[in-house]
N, CA, C and O atoms as CSV, one atom per row, in Angstrom:
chain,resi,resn,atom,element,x,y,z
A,1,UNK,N,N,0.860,-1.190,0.000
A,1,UNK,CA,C,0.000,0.000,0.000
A,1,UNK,C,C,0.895,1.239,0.000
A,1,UNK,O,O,1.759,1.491,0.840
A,2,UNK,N,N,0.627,1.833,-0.857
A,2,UNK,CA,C,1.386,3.588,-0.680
A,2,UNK,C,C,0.421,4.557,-0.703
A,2,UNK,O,O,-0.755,4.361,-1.010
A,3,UNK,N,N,1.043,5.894,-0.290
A,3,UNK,CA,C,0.604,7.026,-0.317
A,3,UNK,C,C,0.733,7.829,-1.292
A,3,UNK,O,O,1.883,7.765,-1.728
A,4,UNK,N,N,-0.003,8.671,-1.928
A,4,UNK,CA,C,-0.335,8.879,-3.029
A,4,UNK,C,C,-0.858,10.571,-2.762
A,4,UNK,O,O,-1.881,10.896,-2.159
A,5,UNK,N,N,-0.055,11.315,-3.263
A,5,UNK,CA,C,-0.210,12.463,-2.811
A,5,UNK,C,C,-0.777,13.246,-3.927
A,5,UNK,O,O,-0.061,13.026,-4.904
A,6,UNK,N,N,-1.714,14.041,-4.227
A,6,UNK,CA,C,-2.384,14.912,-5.429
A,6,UNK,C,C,-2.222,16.359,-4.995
A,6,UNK,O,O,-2.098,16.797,-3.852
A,7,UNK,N,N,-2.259,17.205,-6.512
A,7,UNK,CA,C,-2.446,18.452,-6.173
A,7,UNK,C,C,-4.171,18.744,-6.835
A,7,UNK,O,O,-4.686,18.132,-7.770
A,8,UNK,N,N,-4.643,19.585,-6.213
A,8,UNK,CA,C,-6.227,19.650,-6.922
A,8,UNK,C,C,-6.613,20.948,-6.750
A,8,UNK,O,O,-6.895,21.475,-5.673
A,9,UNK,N,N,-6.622,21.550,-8.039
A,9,UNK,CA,C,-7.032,23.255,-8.651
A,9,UNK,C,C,-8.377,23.209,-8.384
A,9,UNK,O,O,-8.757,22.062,-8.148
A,10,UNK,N,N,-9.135,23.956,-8.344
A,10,UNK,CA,C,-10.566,24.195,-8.292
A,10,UNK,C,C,-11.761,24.488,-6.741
A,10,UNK,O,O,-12.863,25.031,-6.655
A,11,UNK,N,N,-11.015,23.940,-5.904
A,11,UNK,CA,C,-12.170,23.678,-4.510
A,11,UNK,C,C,-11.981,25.144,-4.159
A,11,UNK,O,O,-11.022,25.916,-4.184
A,12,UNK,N,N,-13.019,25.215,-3.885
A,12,UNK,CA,C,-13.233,26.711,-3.071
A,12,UNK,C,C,-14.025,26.548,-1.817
A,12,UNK,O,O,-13.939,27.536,-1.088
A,13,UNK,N,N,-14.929,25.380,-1.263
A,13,UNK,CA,C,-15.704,25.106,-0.297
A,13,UNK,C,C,-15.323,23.787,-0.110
A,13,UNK,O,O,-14.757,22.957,-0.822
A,14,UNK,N,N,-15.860,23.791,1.253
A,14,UNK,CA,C,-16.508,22.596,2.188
A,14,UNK,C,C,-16.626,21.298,1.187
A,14,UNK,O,O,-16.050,20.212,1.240
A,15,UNK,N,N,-17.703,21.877,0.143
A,15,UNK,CA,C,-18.791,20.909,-0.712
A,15,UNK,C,C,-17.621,20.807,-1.839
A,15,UNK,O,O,-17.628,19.778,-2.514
A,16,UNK,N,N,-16.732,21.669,-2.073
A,16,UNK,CA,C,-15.422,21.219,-3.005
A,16,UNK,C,C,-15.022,20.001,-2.443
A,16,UNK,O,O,-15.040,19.059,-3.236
A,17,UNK,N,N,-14.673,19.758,-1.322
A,17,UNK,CA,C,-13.894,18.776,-0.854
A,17,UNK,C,C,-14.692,17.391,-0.426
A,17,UNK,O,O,-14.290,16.236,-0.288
A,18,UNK,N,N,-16.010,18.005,-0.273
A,18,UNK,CA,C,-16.758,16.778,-0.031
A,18,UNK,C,C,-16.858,15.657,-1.179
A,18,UNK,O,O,-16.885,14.433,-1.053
A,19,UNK,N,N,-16.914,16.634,-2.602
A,19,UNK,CA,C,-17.565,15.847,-3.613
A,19,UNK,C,C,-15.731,15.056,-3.876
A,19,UNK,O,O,-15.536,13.842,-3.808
A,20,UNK,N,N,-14.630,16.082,-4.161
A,20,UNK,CA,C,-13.299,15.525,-4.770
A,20,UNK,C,C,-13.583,13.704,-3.718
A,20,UNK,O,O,-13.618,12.648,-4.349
A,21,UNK,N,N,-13.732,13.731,-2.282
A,21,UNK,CA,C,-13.317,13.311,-1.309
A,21,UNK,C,C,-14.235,11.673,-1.830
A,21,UNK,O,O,-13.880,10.494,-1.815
A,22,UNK,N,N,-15.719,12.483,-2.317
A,22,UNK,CA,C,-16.610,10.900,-2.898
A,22,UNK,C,C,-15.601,10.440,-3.734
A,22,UNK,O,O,-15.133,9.305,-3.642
A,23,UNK,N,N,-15.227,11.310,-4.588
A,23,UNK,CA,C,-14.699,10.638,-5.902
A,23,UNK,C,C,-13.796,9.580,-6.017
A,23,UNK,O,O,-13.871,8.486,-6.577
A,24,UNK,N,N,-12.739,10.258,-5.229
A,24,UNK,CA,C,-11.530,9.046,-4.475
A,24,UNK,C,C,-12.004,8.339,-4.315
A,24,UNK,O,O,-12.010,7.433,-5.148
A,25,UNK,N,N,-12.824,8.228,-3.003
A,25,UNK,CA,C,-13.575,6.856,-2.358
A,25,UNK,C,C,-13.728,5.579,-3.492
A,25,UNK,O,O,-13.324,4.424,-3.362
A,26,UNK,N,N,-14.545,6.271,-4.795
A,26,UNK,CA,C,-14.983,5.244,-5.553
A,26,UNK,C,C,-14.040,4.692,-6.651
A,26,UNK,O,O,-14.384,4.142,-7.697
A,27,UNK,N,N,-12.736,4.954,-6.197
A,27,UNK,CA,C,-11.670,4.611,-7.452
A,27,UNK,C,C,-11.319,2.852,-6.668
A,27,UNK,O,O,-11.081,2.324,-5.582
A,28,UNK,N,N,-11.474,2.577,-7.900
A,28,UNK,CA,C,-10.809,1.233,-7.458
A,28,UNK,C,C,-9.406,0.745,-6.693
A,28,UNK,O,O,-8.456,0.784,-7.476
A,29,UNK,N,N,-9.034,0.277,-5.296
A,29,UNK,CA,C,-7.655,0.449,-5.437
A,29,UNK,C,C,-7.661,1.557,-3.992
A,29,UNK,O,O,-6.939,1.361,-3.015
A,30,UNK,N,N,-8.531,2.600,-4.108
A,30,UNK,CA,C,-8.175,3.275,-3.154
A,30,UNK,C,C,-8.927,2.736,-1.479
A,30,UNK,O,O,-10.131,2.739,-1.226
A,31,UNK,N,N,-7.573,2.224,-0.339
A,31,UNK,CA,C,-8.014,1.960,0.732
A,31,UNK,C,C,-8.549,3.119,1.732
A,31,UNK,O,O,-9.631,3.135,2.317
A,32,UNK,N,N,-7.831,3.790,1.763
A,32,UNK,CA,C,-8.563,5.007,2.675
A,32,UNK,C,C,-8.640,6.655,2.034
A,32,UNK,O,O,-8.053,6.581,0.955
A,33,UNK,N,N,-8.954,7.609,2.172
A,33,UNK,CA,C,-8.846,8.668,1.515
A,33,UNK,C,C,-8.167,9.624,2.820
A,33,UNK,O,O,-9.045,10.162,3.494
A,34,UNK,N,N,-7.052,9.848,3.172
A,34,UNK,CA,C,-6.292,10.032,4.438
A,34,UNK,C,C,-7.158,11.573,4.623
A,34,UNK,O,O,-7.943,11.707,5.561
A,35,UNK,N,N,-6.984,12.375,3.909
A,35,UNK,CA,C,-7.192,14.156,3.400
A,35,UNK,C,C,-7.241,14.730,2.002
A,35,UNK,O,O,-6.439,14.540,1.087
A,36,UNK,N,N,-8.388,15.505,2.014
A,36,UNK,CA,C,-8.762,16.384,1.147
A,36,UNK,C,C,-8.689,17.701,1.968
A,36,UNK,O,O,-9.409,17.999,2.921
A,37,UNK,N,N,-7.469,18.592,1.303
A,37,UNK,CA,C,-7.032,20.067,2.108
A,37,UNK,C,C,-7.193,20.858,1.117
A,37,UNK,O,O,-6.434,20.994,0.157
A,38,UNK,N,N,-8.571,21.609,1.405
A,38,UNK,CA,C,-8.668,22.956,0.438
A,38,UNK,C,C,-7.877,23.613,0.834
A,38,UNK,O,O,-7.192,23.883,-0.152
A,39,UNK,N,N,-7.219,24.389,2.191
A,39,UNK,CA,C,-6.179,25.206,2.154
A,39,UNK,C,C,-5.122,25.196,1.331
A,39,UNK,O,O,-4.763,26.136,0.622
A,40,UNK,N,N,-4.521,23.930,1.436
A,40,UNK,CA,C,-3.068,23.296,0.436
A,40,UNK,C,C,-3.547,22.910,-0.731
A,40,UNK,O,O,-2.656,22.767,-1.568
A,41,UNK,N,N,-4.848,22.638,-1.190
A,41,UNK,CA,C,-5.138,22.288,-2.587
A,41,UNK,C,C,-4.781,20.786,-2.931
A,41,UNK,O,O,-4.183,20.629,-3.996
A,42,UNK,N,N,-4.970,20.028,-2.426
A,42,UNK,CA,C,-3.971,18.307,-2.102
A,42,UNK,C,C,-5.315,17.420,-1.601
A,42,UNK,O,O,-6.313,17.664,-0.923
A,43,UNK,N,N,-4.909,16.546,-2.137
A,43,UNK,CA,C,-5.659,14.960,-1.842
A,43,UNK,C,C,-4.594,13.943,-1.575
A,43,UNK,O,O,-3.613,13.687,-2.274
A,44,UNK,N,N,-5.021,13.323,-0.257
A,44,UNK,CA,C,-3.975,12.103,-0.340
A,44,UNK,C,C,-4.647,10.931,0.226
A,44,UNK,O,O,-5.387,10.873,1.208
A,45,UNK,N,N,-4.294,10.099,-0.491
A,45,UNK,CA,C,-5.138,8.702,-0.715
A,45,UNK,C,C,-4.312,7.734,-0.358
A,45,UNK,O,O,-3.229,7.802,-0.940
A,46,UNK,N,N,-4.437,6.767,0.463
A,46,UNK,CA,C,-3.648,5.358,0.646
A,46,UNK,C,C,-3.987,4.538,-0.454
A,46,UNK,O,O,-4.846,5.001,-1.205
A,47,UNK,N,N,-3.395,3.144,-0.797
A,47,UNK,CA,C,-3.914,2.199,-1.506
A,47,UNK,C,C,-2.670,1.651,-2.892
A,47,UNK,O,O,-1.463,1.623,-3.134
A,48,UNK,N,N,-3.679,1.379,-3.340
A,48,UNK,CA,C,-2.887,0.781,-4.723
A,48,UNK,C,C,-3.750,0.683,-5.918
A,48,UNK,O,O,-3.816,-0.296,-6.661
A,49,UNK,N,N,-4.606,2.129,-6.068
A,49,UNK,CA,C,-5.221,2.903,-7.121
A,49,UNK,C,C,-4.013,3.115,-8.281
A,49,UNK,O,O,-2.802,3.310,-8.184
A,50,UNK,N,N,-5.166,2.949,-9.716
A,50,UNK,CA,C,-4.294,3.441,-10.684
A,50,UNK,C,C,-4.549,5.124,-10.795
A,50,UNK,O,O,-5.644,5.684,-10.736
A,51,UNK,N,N,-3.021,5.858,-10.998
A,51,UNK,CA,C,-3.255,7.601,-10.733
A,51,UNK,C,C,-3.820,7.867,-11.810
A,51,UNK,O,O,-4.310,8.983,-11.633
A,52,UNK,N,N,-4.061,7.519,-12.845
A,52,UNK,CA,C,-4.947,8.015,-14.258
A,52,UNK,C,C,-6.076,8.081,-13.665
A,52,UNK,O,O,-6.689,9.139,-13.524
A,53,UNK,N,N,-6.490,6.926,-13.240
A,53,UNK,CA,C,-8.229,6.279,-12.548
A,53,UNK,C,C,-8.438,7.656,-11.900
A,53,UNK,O,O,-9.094,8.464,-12.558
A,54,UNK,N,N,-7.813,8.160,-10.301
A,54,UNK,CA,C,-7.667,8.988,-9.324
A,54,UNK,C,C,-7.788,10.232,-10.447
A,54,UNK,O,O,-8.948,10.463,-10.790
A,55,UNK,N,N,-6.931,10.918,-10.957
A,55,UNK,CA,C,-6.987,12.148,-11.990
A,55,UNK,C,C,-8.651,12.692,-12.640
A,55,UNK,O,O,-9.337,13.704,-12.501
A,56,UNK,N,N,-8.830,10.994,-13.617
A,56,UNK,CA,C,-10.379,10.947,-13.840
A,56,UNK,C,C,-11.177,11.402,-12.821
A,56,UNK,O,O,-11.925,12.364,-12.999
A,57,UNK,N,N,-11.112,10.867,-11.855
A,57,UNK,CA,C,-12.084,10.822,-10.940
A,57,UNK,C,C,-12.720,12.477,-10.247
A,57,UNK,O,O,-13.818,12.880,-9.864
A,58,UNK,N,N,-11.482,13.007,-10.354
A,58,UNK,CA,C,-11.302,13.931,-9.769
A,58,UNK,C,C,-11.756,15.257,-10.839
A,58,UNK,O,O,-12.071,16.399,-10.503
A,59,UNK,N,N,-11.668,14.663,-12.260
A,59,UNK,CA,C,-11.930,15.414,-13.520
A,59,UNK,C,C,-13.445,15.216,-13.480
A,59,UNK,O,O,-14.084,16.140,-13.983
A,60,UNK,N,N,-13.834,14.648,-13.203
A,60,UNK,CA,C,-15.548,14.068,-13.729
A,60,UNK,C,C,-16.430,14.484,-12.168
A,60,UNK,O,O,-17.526,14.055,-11.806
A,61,UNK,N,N,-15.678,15.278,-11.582
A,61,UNK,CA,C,-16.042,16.133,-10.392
A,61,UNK,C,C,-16.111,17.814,-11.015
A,61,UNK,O,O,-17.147,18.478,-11.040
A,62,UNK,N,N,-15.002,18.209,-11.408
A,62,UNK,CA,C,-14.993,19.369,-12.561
A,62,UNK,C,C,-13.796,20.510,-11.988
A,62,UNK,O,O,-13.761,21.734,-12.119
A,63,UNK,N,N,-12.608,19.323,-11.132
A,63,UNK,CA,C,-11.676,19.734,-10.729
A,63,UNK,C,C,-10.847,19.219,-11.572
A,63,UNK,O,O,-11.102,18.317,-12.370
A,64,UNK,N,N,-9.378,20.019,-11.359
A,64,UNK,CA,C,-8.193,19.890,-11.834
A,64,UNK,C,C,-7.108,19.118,-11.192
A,64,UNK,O,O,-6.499,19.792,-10.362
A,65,UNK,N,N,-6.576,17.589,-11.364
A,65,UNK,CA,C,-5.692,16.850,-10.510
A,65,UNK,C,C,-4.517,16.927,-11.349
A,65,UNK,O,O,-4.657,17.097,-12.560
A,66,UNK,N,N,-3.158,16.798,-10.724
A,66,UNK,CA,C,-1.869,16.201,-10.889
A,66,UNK,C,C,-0.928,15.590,-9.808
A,66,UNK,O,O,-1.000,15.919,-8.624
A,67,UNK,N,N,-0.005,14.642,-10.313
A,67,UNK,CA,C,0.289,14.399,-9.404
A,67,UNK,C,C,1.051,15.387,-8.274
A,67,UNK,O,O,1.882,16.011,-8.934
A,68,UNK,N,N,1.159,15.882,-6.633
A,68,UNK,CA,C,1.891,16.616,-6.278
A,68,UNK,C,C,3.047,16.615,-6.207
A,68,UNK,O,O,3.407,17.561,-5.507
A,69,UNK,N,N,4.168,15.820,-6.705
A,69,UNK,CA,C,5.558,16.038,-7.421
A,69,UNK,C,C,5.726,16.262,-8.765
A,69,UNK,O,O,6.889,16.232,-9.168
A,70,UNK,N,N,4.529,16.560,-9.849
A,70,UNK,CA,C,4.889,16.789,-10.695
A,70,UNK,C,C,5.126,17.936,-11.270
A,70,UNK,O,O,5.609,17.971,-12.402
C-alpha cells in the first residue's frame, strides 16, 4: 500500500472537498482517503489505485488533478 499524494485546482468550499473526497472513495484500489485540504489544494489517498483512474475521478467532479511532485 502507498501514499499517493495529489495536487487539486478548483475547490473553493466545504462541498469542493466533499464531492473531490466521494470521488476518491470510488476509485478502485483506493483503501482510505487520508485528506482532502482545500487550504493546500492536495488529496492524499492510501492504496494501490491506478493515478490516471484517481486524476479521472477527480476530472468528472470538474476539478483539476496532478500528481503533487509533478
Amino acid at each position: 500500500m502507498k501514499l499517493i499524494k495529489l495536487k487539486v485546482d478548483g475547490m473553493s468550499c466545504d462541498h469542493c472537498v466533499m464531492a473531490v473526497t466521494k470521488a476518491l472513495k470510488g476509485v478502485p484500489g483506493v483503501e482510505r482517503v487520508v485528506e482532502v485540504s482545500l487550504e493546500r489544494g492536495e488529496a492524499l489517498v492510501e492504496g494501490n489505485p491506478n493515478l490516471d483512474a484517481l486524476i479521472e475521478a477527480i476530472r468528472e467532479e470538474g476539478y483539476e488533478a496532478k500528481p503533487a511532485d509533478a
